[in-house]
C-alpha positions as CSV (number, residue, x, y, z in Angstrom):
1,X,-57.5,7.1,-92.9
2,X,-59.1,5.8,-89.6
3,X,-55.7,3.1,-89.9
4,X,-53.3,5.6,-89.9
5,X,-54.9,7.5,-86.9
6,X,-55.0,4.1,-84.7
7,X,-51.7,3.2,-85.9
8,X,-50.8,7.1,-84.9
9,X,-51.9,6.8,-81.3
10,X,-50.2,3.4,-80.7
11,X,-47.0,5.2,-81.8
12,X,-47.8,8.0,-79.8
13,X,-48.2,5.5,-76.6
14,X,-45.4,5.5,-74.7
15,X,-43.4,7.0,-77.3
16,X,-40.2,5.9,-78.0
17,X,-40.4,2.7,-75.9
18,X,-39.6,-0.9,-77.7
19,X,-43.4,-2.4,-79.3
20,X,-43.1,-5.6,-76.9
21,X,-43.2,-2.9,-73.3
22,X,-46.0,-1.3,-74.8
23,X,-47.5,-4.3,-75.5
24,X,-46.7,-5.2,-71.9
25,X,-48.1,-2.3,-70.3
26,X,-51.1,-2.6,-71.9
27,X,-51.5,-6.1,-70.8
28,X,-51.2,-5.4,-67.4
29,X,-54.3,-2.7,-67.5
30,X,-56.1,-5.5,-69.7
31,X,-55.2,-8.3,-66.6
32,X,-55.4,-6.4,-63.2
33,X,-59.5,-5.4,-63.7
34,X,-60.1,-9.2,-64.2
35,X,-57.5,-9.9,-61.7
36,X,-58.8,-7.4,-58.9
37,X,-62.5,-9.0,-59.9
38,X,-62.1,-12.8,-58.5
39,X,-59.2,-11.6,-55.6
40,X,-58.1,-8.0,-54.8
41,X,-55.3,-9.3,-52.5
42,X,-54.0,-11.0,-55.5
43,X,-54.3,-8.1,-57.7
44,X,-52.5,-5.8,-55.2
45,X,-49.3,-8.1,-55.5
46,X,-49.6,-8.4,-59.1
47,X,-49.5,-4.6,-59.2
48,X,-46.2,-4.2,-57.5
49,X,-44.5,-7.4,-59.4
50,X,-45.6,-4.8,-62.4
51,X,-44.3,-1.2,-60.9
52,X,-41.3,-2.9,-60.1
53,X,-41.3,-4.2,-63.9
54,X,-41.6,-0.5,-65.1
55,X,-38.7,0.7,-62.7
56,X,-36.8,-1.9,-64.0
57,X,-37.0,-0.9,-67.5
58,X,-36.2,3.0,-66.8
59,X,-33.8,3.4,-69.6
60,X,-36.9,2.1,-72.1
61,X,-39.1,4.3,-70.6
62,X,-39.1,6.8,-67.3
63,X,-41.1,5.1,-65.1
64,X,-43.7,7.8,-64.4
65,X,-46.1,7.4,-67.3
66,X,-46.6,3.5,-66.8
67,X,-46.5,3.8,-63.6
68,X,-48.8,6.3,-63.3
69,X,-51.3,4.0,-65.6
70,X,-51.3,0.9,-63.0
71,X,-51.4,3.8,-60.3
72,X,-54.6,5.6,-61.5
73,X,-55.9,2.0,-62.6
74,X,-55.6,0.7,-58.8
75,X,-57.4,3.5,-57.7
76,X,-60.7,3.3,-60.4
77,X,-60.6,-0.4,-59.2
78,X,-60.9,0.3,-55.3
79,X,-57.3,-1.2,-54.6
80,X,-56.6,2.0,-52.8
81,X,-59.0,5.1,-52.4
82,X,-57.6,8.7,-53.1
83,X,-58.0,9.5,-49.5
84,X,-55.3,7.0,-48.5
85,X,-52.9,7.9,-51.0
86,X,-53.6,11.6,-50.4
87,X,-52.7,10.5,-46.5
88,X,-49.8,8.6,-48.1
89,X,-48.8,11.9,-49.8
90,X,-49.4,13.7,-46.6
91,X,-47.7,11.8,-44.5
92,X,-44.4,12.4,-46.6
93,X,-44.7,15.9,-47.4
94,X,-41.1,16.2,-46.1
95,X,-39.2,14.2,-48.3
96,X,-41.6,15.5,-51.3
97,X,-40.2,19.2,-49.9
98,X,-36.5,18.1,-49.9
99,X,-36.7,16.7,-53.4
100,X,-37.8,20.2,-54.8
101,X,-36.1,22.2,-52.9
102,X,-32.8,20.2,-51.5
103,X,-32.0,18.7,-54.9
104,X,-32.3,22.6,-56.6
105,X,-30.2,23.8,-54.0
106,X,-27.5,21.9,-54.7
107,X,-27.7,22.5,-58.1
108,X,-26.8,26.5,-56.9
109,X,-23.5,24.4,-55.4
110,X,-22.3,22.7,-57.9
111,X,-19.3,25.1,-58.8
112,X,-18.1,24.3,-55.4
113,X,-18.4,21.1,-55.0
114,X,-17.1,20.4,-58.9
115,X,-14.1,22.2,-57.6
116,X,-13.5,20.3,-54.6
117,X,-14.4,16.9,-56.3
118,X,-12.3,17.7,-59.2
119,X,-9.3,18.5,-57.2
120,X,-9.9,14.9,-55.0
121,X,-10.1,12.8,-58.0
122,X,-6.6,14.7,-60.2
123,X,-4.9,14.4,-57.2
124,X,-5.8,10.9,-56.1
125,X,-4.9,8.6,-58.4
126,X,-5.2,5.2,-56.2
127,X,-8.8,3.7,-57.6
128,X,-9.2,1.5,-54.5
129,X,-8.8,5.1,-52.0
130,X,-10.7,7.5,-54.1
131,X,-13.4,4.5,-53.9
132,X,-13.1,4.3,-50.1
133,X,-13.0,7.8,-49.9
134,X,-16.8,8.4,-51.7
135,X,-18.2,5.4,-50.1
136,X,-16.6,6.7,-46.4
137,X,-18.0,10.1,-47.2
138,X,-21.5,9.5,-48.1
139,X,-21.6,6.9,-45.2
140,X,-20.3,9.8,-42.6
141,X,-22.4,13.0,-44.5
142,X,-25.4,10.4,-44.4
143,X,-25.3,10.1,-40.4
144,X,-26.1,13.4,-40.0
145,X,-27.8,14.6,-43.0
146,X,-30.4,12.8,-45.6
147,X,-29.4,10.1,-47.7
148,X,-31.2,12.2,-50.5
149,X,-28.8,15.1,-50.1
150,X,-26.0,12.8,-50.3
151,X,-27.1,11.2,-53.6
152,X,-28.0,14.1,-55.1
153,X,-24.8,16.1,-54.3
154,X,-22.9,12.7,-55.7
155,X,-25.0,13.3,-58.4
156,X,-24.4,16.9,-59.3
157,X,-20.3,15.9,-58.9
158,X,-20.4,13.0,-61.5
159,X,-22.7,14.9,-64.0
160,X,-20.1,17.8,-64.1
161,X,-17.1,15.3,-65.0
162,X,-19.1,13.7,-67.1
163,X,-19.8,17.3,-69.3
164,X,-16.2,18.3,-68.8
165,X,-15.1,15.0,-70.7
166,X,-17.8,15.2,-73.1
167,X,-17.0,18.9,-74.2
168,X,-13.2,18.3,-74.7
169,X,-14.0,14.7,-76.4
170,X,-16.7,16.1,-78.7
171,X,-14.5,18.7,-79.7
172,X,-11.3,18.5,-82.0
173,X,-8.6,16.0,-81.9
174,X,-5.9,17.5,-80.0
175,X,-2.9,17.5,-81.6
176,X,-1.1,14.1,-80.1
177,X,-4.2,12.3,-81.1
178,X,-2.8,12.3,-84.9
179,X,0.7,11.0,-84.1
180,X,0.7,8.1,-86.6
181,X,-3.5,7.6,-85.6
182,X,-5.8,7.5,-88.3
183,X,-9.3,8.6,-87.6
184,X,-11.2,5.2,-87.7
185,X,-8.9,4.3,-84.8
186,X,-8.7,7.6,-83.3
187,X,-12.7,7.2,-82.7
188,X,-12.8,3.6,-81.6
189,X,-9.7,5.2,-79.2
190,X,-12.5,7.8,-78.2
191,X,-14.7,4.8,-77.8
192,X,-13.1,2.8,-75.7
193,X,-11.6,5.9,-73.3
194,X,-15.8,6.8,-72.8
195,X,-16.8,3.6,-71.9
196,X,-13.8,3.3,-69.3
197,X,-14.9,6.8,-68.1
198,X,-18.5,5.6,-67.8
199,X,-17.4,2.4,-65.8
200,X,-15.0,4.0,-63.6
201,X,-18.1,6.9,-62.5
202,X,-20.8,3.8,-62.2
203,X,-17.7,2.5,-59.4
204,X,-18.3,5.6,-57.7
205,X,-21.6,6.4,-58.2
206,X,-22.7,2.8,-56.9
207,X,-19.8,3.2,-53.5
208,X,-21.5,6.2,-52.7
209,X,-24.8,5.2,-53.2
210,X,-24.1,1.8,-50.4
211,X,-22.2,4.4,-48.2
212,X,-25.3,6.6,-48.0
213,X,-26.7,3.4,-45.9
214,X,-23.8,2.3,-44.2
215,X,-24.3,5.8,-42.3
216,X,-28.5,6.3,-43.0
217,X,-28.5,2.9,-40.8
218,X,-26.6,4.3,-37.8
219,X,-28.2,7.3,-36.9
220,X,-31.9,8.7,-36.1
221,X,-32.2,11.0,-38.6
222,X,-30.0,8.8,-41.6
223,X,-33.5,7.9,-42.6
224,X,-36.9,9.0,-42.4
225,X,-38.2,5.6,-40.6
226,X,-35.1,5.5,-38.2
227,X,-37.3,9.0,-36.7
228,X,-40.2,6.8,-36.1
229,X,-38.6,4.1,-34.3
230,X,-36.6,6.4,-31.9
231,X,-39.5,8.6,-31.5
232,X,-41.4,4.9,-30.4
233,X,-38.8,3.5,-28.3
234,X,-38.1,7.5,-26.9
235,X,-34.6,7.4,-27.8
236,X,-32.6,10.5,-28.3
237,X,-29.7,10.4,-30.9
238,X,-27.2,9.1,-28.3
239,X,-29.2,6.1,-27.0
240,X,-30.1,5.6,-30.9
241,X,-26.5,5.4,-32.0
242,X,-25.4,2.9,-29.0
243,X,-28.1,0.4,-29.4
244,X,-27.7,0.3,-32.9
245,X,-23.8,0.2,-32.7
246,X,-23.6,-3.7,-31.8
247,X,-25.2,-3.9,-35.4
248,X,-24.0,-1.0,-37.4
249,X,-20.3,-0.6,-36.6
250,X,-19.3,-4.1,-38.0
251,X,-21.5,-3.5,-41.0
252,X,-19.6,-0.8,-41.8
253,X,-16.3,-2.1,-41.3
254,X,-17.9,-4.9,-43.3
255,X,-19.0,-2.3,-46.2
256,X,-15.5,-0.7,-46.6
257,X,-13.5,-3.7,-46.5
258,X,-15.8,-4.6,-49.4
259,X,-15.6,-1.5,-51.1
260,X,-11.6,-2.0,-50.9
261,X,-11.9,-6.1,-52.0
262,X,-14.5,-5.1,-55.1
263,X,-11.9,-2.6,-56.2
264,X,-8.6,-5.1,-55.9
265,X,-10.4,-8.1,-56.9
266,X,-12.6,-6.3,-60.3
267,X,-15.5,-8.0,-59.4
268,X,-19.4,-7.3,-60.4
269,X,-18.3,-4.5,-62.8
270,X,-15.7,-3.1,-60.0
271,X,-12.2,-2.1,-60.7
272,X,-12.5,0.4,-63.9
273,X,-9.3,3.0,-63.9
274,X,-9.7,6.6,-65.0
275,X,-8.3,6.5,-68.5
276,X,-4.8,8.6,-68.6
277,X,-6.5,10.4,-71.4
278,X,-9.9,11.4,-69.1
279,X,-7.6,12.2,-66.0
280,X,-5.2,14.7,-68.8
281,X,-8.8,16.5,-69.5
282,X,-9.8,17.0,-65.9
283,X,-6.4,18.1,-64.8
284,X,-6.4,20.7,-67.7
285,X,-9.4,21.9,-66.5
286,X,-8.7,22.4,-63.0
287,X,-5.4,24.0,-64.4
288,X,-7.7,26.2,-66.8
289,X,-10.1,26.5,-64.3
290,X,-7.8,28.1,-61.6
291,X,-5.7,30.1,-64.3
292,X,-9.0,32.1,-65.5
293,X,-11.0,32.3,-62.4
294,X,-12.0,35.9,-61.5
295,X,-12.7,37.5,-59.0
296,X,-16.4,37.5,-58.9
297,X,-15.8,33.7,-59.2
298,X,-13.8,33.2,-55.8
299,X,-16.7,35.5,-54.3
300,X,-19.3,32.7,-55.4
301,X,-17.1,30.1,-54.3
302,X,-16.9,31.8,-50.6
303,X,-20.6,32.1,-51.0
304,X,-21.1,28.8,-51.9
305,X,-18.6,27.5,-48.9
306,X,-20.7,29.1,-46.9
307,X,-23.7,28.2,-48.1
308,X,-22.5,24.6,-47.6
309,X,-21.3,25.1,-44.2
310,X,-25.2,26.9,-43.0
311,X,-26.7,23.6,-45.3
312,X,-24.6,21.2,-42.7
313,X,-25.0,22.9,-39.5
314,X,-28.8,23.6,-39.9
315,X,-29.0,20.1,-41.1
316,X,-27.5,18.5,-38.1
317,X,-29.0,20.3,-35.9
318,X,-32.3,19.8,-37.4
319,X,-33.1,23.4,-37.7
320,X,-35.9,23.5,-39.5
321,X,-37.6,20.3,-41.9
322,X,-35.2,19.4,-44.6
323,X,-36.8,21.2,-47.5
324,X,-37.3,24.2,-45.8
325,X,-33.4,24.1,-45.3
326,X,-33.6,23.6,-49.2
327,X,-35.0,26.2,-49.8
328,X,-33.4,28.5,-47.7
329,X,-30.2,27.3,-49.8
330,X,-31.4,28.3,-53.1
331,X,-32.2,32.0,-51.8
332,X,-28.9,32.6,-50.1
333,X,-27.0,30.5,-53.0
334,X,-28.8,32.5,-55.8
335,X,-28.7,36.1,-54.1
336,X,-25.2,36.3,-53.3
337,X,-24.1,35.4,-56.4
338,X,-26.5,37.0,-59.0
339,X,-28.9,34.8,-60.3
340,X,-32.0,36.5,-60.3
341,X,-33.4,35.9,-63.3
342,X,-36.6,33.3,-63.7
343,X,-35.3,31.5,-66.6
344,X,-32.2,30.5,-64.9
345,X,-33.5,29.3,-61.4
346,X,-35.8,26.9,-63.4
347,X,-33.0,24.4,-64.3
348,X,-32.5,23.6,-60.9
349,X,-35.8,21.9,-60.9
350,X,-35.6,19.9,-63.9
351,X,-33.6,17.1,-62.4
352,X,-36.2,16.7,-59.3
353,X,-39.2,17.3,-60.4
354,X,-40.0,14.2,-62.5
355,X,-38.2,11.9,-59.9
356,X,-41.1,13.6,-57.3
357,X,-43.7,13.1,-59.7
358,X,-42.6,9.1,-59.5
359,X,-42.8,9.4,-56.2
360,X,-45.8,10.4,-55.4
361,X,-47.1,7.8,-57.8
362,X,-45.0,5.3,-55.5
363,X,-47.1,6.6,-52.6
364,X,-50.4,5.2,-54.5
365,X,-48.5,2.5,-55.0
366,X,-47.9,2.1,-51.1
367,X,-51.5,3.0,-50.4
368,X,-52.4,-0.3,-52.4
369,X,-50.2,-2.3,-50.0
370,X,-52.0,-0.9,-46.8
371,X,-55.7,-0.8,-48.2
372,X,-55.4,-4.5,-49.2
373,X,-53.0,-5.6,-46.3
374,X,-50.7,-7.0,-48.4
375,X,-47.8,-7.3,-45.7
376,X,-50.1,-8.9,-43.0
377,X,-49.7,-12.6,-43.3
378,X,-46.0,-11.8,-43.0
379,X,-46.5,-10.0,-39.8
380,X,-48.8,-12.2,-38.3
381,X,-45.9,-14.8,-39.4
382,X,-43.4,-12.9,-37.8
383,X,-44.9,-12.5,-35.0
384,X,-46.0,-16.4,-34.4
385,X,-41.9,-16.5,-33.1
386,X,-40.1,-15.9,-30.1
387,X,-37.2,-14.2,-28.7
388,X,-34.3,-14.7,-30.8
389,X,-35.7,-16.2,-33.3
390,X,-38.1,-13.5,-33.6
391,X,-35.2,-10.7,-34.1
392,X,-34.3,-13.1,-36.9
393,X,-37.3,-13.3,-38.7
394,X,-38.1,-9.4,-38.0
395,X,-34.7,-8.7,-39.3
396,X,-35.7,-10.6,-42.3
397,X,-39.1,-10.3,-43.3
398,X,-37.9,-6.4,-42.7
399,X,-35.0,-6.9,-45.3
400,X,-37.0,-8.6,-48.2
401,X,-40.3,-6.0,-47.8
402,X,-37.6,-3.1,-48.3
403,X,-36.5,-5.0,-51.2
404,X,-40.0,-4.8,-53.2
405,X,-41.1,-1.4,-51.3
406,X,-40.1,1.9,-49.7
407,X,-38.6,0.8,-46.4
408,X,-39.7,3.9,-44.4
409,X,-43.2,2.3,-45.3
410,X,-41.8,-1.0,-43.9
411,X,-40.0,0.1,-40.7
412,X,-43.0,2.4,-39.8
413,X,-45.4,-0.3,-40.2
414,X,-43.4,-3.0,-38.0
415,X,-42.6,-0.6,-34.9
416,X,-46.6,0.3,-35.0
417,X,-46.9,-3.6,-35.0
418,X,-44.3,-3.9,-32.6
419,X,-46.0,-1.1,-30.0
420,X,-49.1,-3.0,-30.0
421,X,-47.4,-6.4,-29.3
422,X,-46.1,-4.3,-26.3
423,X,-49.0,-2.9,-25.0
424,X,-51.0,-5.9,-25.5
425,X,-48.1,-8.4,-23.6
426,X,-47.5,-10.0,-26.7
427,X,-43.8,-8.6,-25.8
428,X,-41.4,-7.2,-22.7
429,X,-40.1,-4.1,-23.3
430,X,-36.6,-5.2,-23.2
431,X,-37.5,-8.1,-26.5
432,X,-39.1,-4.6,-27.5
433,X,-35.7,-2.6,-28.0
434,X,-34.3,-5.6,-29.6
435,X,-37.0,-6.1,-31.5
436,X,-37.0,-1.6,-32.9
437,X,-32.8,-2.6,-33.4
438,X,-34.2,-5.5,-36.0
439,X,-36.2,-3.5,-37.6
440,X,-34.2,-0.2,-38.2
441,X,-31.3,-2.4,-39.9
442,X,-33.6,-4.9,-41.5
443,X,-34.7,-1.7,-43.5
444,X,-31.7,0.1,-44.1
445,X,-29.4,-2.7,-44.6
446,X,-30.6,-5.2,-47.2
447,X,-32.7,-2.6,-49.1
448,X,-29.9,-1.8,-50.5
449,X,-30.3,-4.8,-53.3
450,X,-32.6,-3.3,-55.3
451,X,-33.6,0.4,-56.0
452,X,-37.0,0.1,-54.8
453,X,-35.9,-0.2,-51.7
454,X,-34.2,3.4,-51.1
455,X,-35.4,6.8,-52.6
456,X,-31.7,7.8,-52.8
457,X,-31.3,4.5,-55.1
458,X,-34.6,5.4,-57.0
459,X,-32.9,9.0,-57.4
460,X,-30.2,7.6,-58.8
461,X,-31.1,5.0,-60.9
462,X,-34.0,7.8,-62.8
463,X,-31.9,11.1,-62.3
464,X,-29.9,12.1,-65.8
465,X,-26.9,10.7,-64.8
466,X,-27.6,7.0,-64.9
467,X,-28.3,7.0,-69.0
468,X,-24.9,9.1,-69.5
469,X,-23.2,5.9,-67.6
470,X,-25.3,3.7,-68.7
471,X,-26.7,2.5,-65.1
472,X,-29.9,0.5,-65.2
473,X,-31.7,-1.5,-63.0
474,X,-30.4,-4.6,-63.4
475,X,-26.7,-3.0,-63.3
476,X,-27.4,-1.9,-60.3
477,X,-28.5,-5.2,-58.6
478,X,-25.9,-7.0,-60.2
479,X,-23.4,-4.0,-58.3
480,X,-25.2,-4.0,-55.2
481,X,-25.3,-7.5,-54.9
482,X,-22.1,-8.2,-53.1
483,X,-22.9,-5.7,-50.3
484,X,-26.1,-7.3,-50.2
485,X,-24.7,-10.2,-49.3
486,X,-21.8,-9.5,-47.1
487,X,-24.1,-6.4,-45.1
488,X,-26.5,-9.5,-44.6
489,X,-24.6,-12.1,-43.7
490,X,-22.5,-10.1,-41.1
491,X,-25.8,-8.1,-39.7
492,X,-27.6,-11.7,-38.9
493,X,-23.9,-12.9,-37.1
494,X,-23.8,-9.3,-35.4
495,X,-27.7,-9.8,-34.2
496,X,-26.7,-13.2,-33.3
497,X,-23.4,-12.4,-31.2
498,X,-23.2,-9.2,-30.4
499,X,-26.4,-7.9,-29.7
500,X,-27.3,-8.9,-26.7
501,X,-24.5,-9.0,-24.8
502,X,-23.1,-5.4,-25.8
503,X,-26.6,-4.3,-24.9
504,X,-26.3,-6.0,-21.4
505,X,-23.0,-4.3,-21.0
506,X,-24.2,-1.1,-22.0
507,X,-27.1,-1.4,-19.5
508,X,-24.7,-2.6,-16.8
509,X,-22.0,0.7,-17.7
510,X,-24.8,2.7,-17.1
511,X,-25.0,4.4,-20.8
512,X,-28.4,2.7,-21.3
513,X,-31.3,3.3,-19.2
514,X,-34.1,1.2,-18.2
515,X,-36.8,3.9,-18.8
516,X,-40.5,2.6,-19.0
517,X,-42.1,3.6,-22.1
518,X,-45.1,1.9,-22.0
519,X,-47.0,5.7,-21.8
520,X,-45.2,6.7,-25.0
521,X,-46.3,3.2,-26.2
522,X,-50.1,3.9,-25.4
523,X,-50.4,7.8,-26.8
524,X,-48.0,5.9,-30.2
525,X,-50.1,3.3,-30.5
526,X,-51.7,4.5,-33.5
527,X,-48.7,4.4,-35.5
528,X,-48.0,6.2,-39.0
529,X,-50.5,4.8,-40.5
């Protein structure tokens, strides 16, 4: 009896997950207590080589649970203290907000957006410009509103082709299906049309997802961390844009040319068509759809257009925080077109809520990092350099923290470095603007490799979409890693040629002023953290 009870609660662990990552996890919470005993330092590393091990299995097992383990674990060992990640939480209350409110209310849009996406891909059939045109339009939509918005309206857009399909596929044959088919190869037909269909959306999915920093990178409010740099180097979105243009522009030239090559050439998974039999389904739908739309459904399309337009406005003009915006969407989206009913506003929050869950688990996670110091010795490193070499290895060191952790932690962390090397004399203040340029697109850029990097990967690569197209973490790496490369290589020659001298001729055109900021730099100096 007592067998079958311990035997129960192993199956019970983790659920459904394969016997050797159970056996994993438990390892880990077996190792880290004996680990954190002789060296915390070590311990804290070993913890995020393991986190990023559980985001990496996400289709065994949503990340939450075993994440949550080595989080609570970290926290009964003294790696991080609940007041810190409480700070940690605090400190990104916003982006917490927009997930639960910004994600819902774009659920309350998806008719619209459905509608126009649906109309973009039937009626452009070239893969290489539909491709440009999602990776373009999440890198434009992304300079002036949140990366997370983006992803999640890209989101939205790709699960609603994906249940179109799925409805008409699931259902029965139609009739030129049985012209001289028989059903064995009528399903492996069916087969072969899904996983084509699942290809060609992971295309998309993955060009939006790099467009969302192609444009985060370029703009003050693209990312949460570009904020905290301009706000340190008292830049206003002008002055941001221009001394981040030497750097930005050619990366996104770069990006699209790739985004055109990947599609050409097939490369890294690239290239998938839309099956003829997948593009007949959509295009029957939008026929359908336009054929039996009513009139109280072009009212909540208006509605919704509207909506939209009030979400972008407020958005780029930074009305109010981003979740509050959110919010504000779901009450106008749901009022003027008649939901009212409880049961029915709580699906909007089933796609976000688990994803902020994992988040805030991250931010214990992150509070590990900064009780134990983890990125010091890379600072201190960083710092040991001078002038250009020192945009280099800032630009660097930047680029492969964002890889293994949230690069708003990152980019905050280095500017509050870098405003102490200021005050102290460490630095001018001219190396200084240089120095915030490295460190806005050593974040945004190269992050993109991995989904730990950027909370609109992380969305993506946990949200219900990526299972349905079969998405995972290594998938993604494998698919990001040509814009990894080529946003790299061509940001270090950009650094490296451009930088400096388009600076100088800004200064000298007069669009650049030479404003002292060393009192900004002294009442700063504290930094995020």
């Amino acid at each position: 009896m007592a067998s079958s009870v311990q035997k129960a609660f192993f199956a019970n662990f983790l659920g459904n997950a394969p016997l050797w990552y159970k056996q994993a996890i438990i390892l880990f919470l077996v190792v880290n207590p004996i680990v954190a005993s002789i060296d915390p330092f070590i311990a804290g590393w070993l913890l995020i080589a393991e986190f990023i091990f559980t985001l990496a299995m996400a289709l065994k097992c949503y990340p939450l649970q075993p994440g949550g383990l080595l989080a609570m674990e970290a926290v009964f060992l003294g790696l991080a203290s609940p007041e810190v990640v409480m700070h940690e939480i605090s400190a990104n209350i916003e982006v917490i907000l927009l997930l639960i409110f910004m994600v819902a209310g774009i659920y309350f849009m998806k008719q619209l957006l459905l509608y126009i996406f649906t109309k973009l891909l039937v009626k452009v059939r070239s893969k290489a410009l539909l491709s440009l045109s999602f990776c373009f339009a999440s890198a434009f939509l992304s300079a002036f509103l949140d990366a997370l918005t983006v992803i999640a309206v890209v989101i939205a857009v790709a699960t609603g082709f994906y249940a179109i399909y799925h409805k008409v596929a699931s259902g029965k044959p139609t009739d030129h299906d049985h012209d001289h088919t028989s059903d064995d190869e009528l399903k492996q037909q069916h087969r072969d049309e899904l996983e084509e269909f699942r290809a060609f959306l992971r295309n998309l999915m993955m060009h939006a997802g790099v467009g969302t920093a192609l444009g985060g990178v370029c703009t003050q409010v693209g990312e949460p961390q570009n904020l905290i740099i301009a706000a340190a180097a008292q830049w206003d979105f002008i002055e941001f844009f221009l001394r981040m243009s030497a750097i930005t522009m050619p990366t996104l030239v770069a990006g699209l040319i790739t985004c055109f090559a990947l599609e050409k050439l097939g490369w890294f998974g690239y290239g998938a068509k839309l099956p003829t039999a997948v593009h007949t389904i959509l295009a029957d739908f939008d026929a359908k759809s336009d054929r039996e739309r009513t009139a109280k459904d072009r009212a909540a399309l208006i509605v919704q257009g509207l909506v939209g337009l009030w979400l972008v406005i407020a958005l780029a003009m930074h009305l109010a925080a981003v979740g509050l915006i959110g919010l504000s969407i779901i009450v106008l989206a749901t009022a003027f077109t008649g939901i009212v009913e409880e049961h029915r506003l709580g699906h909007a929050f089933e796609e976000a809520l688990p994803f902020t869950a994992l988040l805030t688990v991250f931010f214990a996670i992150v509070a590990v990092i900064i009780q134990q110091d983890l990125f010091a010795p890379v600072i201190q490193y960083v710092l040991s350099f001078d002038g250009r070499e020192q945009l280099f290895g800032v630009f660097v060191a930047n680029g492969l923290l964002s890889m293994i952790s949230d690069n708003v932690f990152v980019g905050t962390v280095y500017i509050s470095e870098m405003v102490d090397a200021l005050k102290e004399g460490a630095i001018d203040q001219d190396q200084f603007f240089l120095l915030a340029v490295a460190i806005n697109t050593g974040t945004n850029l190269p992050s993109v490799a991995t989904p730990n990097g950027q909370a609109a990967f992380l969305f993506l690569l946990t949200s219900a979409v990526a299972p349905l197209i079969r998405l995972s973490y290594g998938r993604m790496v494998w698919m990001a890693l040509p814009y990894t490369i080529v946003l790299i290589i061509v940001s270090l020659i950009a650094t490296e040629l451009f930088l400096m001298p388009v600076t100088d001729w800004m200064y000298n055109a007069g669009w650049l002023s030479h404003h002292n900021i060393l009192e900004a730099a002294t009442s700063a100096g504290g930094g995020h953290h």
